[in-house]
C-alpha positions in Angstrom: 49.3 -90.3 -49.9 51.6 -89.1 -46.9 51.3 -89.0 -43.8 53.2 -87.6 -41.1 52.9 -88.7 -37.3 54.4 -86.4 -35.3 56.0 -88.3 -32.2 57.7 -91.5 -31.8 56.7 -92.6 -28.8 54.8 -96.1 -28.3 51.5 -94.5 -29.9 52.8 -92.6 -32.4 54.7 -95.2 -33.7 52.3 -97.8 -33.2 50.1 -95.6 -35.9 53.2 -95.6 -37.8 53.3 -99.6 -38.1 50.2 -100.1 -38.8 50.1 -97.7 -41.9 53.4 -98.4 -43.2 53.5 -100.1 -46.5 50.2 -98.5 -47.6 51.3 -95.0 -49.1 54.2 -92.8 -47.6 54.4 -92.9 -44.0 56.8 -89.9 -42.3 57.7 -90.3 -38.2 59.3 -87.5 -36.9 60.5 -87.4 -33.6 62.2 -84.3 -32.2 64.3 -86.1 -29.6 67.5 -88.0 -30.7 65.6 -91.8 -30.6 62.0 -92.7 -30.7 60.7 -93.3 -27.3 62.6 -90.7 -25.3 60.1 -88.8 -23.6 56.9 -90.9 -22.0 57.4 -94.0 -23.5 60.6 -94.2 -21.4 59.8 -93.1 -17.9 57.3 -95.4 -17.3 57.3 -98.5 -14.9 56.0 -100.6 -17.5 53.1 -101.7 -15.7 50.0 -103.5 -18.5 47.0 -102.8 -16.0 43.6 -103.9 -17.4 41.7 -103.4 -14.0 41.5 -99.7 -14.3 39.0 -96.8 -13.8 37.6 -95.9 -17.3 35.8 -98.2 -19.6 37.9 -96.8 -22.5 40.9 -97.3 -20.8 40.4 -100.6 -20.3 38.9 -101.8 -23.9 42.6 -100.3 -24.9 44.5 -102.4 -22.1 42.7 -105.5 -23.2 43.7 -105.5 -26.3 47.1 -103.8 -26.2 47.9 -107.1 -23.2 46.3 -110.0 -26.0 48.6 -108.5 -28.6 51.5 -108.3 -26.4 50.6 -112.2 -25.6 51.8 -113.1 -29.5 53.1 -110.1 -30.9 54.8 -111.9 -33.8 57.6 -111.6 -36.4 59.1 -108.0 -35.7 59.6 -109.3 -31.9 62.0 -112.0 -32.8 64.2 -112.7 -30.0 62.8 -109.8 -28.4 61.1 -110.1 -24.8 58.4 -107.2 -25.3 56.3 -108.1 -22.0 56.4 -111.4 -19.5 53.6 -112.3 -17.4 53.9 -111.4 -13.4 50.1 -110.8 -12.4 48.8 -107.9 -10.2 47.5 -107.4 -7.1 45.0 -103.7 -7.1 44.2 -103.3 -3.5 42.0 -100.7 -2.2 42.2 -99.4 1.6 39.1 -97.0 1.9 36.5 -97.7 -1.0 35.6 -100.9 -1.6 33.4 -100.9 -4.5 36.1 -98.4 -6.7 37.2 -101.1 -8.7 33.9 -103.6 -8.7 32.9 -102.1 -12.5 36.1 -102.8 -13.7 36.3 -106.2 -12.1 32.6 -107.3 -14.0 34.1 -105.5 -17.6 36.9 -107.9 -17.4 35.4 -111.2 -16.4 33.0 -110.7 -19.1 36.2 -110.1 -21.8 37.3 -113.8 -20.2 39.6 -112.4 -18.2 40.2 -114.2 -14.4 40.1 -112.1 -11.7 40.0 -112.6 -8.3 39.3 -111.6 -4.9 41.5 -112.6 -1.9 40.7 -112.4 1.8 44.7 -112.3 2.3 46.5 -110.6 -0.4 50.1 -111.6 0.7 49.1 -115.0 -0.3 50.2 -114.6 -3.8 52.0 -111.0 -2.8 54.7 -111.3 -0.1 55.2 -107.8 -0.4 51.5 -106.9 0.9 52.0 -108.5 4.5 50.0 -106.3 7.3 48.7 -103.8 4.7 45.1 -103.2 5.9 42.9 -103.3 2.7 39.2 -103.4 2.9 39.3 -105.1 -0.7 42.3 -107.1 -3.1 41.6 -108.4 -6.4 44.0 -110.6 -8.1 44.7 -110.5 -11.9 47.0 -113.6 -12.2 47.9 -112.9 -16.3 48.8 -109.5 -15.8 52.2 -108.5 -17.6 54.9 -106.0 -17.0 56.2 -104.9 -20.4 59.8 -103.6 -21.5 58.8 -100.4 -23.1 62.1 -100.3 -25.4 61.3 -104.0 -26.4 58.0 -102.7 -27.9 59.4 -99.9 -29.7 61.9 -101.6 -31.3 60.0 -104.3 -32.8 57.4 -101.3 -33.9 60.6 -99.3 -35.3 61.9 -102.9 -37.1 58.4 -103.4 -38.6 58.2 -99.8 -39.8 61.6 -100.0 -41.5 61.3 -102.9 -43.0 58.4 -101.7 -44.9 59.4 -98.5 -46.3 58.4 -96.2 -43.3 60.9 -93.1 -42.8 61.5 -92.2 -39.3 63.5 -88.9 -38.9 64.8 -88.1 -35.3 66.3 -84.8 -34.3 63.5 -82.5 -36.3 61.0 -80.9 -34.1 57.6 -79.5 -35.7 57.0 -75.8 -35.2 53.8 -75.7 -36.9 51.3 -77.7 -38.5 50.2 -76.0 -41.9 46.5 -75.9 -42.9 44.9 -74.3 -46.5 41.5 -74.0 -46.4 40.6 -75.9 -43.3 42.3 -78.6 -44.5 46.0 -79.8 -43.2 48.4 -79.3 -46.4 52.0 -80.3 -44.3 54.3 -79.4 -41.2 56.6 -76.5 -40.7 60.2 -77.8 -38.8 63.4 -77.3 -37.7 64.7 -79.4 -40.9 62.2 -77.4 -43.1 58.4 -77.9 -45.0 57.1 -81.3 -45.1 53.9 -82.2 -47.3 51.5 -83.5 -46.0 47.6 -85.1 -46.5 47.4 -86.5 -43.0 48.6 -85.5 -39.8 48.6 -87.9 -36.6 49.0 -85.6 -33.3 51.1 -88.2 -31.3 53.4 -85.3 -29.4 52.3 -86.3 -25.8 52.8 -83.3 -23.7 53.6 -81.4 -26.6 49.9 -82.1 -28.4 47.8 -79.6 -26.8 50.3 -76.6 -27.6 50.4 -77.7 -31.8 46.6 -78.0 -31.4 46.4 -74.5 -29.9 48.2 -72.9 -32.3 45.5 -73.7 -34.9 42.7 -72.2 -32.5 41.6 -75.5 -31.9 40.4 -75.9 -28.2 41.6 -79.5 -27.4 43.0 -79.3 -23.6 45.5 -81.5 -22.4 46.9 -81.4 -19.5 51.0 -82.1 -18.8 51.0 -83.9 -14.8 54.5 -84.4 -13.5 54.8 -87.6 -11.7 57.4 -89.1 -9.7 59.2 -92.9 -10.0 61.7 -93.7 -7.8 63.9 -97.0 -7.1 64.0 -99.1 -3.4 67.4 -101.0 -3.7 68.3 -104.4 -3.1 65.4 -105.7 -1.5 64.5 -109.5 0.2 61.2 -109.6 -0.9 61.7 -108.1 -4.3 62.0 -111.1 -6.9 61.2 -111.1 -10.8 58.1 -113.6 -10.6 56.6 -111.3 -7.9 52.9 -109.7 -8.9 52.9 -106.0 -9.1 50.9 -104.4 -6.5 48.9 -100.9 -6.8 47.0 -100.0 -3.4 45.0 -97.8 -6.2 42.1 -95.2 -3.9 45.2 -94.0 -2.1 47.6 -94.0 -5.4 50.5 -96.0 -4.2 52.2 -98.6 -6.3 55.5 -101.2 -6.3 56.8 -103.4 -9.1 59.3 -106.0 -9.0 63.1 -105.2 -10.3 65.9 -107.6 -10.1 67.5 -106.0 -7.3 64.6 -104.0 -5.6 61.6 -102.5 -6.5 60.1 -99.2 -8.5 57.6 -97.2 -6.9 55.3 -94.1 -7.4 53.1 -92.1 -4.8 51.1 -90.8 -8.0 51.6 -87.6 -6.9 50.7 -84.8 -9.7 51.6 -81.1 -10.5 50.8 -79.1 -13.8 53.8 -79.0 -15.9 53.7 -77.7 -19.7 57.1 -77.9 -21.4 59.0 -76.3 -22.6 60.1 -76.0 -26.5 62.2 -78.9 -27.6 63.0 -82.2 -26.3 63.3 -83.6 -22.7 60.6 -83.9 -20.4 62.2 -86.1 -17.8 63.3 -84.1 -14.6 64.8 -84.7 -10.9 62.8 -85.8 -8.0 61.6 -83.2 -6.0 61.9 -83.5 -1.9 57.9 -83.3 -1.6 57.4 -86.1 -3.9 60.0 -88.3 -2.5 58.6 -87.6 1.1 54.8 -89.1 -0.2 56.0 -92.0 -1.7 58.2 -93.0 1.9 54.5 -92.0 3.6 52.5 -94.5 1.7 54.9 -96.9 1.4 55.0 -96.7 5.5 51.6 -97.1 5.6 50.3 -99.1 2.9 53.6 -101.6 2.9 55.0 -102.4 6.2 56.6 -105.5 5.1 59.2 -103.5 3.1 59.8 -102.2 6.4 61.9 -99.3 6.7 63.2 -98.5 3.1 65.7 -96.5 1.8 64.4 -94.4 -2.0 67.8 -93.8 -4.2 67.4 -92.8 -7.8 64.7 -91.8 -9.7 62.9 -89.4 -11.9 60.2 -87.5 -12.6 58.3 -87.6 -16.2 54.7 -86.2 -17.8 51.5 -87.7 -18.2 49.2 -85.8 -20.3 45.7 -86.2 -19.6 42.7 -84.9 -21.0 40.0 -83.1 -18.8 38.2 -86.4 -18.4 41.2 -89.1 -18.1 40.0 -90.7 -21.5 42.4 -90.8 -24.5 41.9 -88.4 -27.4 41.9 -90.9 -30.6 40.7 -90.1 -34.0 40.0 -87.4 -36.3 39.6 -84.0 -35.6 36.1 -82.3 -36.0 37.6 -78.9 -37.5 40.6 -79.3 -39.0 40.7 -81.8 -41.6 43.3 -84.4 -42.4 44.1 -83.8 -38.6 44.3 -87.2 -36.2 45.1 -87.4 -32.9 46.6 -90.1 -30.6 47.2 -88.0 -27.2 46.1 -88.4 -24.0 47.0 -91.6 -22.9 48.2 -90.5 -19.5 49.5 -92.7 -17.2 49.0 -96.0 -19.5 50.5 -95.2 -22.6 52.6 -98.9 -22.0 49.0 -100.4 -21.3 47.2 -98.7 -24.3 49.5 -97.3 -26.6 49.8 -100.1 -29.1 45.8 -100.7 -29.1 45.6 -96.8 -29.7 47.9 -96.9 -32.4 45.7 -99.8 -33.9 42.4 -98.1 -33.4 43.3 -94.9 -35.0 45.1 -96.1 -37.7 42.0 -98.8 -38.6 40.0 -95.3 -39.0 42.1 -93.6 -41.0 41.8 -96.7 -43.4 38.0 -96.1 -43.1 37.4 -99.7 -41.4 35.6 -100.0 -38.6 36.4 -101.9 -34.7 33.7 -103.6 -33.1 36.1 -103.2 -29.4 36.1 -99.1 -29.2 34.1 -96.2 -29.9 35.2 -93.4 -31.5 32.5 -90.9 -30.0 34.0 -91.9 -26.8 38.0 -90.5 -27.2 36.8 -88.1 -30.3 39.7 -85.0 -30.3 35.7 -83.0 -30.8 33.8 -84.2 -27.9 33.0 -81.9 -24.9 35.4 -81.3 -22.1 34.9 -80.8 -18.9 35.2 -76.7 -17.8 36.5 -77.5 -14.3 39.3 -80.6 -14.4 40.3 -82.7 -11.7 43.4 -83.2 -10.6 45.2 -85.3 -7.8 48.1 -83.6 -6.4 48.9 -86.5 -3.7 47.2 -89.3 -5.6 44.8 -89.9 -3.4 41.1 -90.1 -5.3 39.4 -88.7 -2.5 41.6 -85.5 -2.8 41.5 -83.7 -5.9 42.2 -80.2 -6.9 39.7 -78.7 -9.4 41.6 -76.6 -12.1 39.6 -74.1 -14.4 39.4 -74.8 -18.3 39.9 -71.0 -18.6 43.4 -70.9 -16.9 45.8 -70.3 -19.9 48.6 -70.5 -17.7 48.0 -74.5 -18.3 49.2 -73.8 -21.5 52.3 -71.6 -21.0 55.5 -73.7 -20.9 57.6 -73.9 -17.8 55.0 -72.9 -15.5 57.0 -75.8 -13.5 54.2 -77.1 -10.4 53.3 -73.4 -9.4 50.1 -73.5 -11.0 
């Protein structure tokens, strides 16, 4: 049997080593090396205290496996343990759900009075609430990849970079190969791992499964005193503001968010944009005045593809058959991409996982007709999009819709 995962990112490829070995296993990647899209604009942030229940079952067990990921990752340093600080300035009770699902996995978390105690960094920021995740890691998103791409080669996966897929072919309902720039490609199974580029192959079978490309914004503070490797990330999360440790300063995002299909072909990342930059000074004003006044050099701007509902799209598709899918991870495809890749690639093997359900990410479930989306991060300000807009789904619409 093969099967061709399309996208070699950290959840494509994670599907990749979990099947290979056990029948032919084809990654093709369209870029010029696996992870150059998503996978690598990401602040490498593992963050278990988050909003959706789904979300976090994924996070769990992506952070345990990242704990002891074994043999591939020798003398590799995939992840290293910093801990996290998620503060909240307006809503108190945001994150109490979350907090309950993770002390019940075993997981410590706790709530400070003073979170500069363990953070420096969040001196005379005026939180209403601060909870403390001491484990949490920050991962080195190459790190993973590579032991995932030395695990895949060594047994007898095939991982072909430079070939984009124009098409995926279906014969009587059924998926029967790919169409690409390199030519025809057999195929029993398909795995839909493209990122922002998932919802356009979907659409070209008919199949109405909208995801939504959100350009976000990282940017770098330089050479800062309170920036040190051991420091805890920090996420002031209702007002979507966040800073992690580098060795000379600190990366940082405003979460800000603008509808962005792409176009054909590789390379999503793009340049930082004035209105972005501006936000992220703002909340870093506001919500960090111990950084005092910084100064935001480099950085770039990437997609997250979401689904309507912010939960990942895992599993097999209701219509099309031989057609997986493991999309959608958003934001946290560091935090969840190797526990998706694990997930869908233990149903395609027909076992079952006690730890996720499939109803709950299914490519076939119901979407929402009006989606939510958070220009300036903020939770209490979303824009509501429409589910008939098929501008969403034209390439280089850029942030004008």
């Amino acid at each position: 049997m093969r099967t061709v995962i399309i996208g070699a990112g950290l959840a494509g490829c994670s599907v990749a080593w979990r099947l290979a070995g056990e029948g032919e296993v084809v990654l093709l990647e369209q870029a010029l090396q696996p992870g150059a899209e998503a996978s690598s604009q990401n602040a490498g942030m593992i963050r278990r205290l988050g909003e959706d229940p789904y979300e976090r079952a994924l996070a769990i067990r992506t952070a345990a496996f990242l704990a002891d990921p074994g043999e591939d990752w020798a003398g590799l340093t995939p992840s290293v343990v910093t801990g996290a600080l998620l503060g909240l300035a307006h809503d108190p009770d945001h994150l109490s759900d979350a907090v309950a699902h993770l002390r019940a996995s075993g997981i410590t978390v706790e709530r400070l009075e003073d979170a500069a105690e363990v953070a420096p960094a969040m001196a005379g920021s005026r939180l209403i609430r601060s909870w403390y995740v001491p484990d949490e890691r920050l991962a080195d998103a190459w790190q993973i990849l590579s032991g995932l791409l030395r695990g895949i080669r060594r047994r007898g996966g095939v991982i072909r970079c430079g070939v984009s897929v124009q098409r995926i072919i279906t014969q009587g309902g059924a998926v029967v190969g790919v169409e690409t720039s390199a030519g025809r490609i057999g195929a029993d199974r398909v795995v839909l791992a493209a990122g922002a580029w998932s919802g356009q192959l979907a659409a070209a079978l008919g199949l109405a499964r909208p995801l939504i490309p959100l350009r976000r914004t990282l940017l770098h503070i330089p050479a800062h005193p309170l920036s040190r490797p051991d420091h805890p990330w920090c996420w002031v999360d209702d007002v979507g503001i966040y800073i992690r440790p580098e060795s000379d300063g600190w990366l940082t995002s405003g979460c800000d968010e603008a509808v962005d299909p792409p176009l054909p072909g590789p390379g999503s990342q793009g340049l930082v944009e004035s209105v972005p930059r501006a936000l992220a000074m703002d909340k870093i004003a506001r919500h960090f005045p111990a950084l005092g006044a910084v100064r935001l050099s480099t950085g770039w701007s990437g997609l997250r593809t979401f689904a309507p509902d912010r939960r990942p799209v895992l599993g097999a598709d209701g219509e099309v058959a031989g057609l997986w899918w493991a999309a959608g991870l958003g934001g946290f495809g560091v935090t969840c991409g190797i526990a998706a890749g694990e997930a869908v690639a233990a149903w395609m093997q027909g076992q079952t996982i006690d730890w996720l359900d499939p109803e709950g990410v299914s490519p076939s479930r119901r979407y929402l007709s009006r989606w939510p989306i958070r220009p300036t991060g903020a939770l209490s300000r979303p824009r509501l999009i429409s589910g008939t807009d098929q501008r969403l789904f034209a390439p280089g619409v850029g942030s004008t819709v």
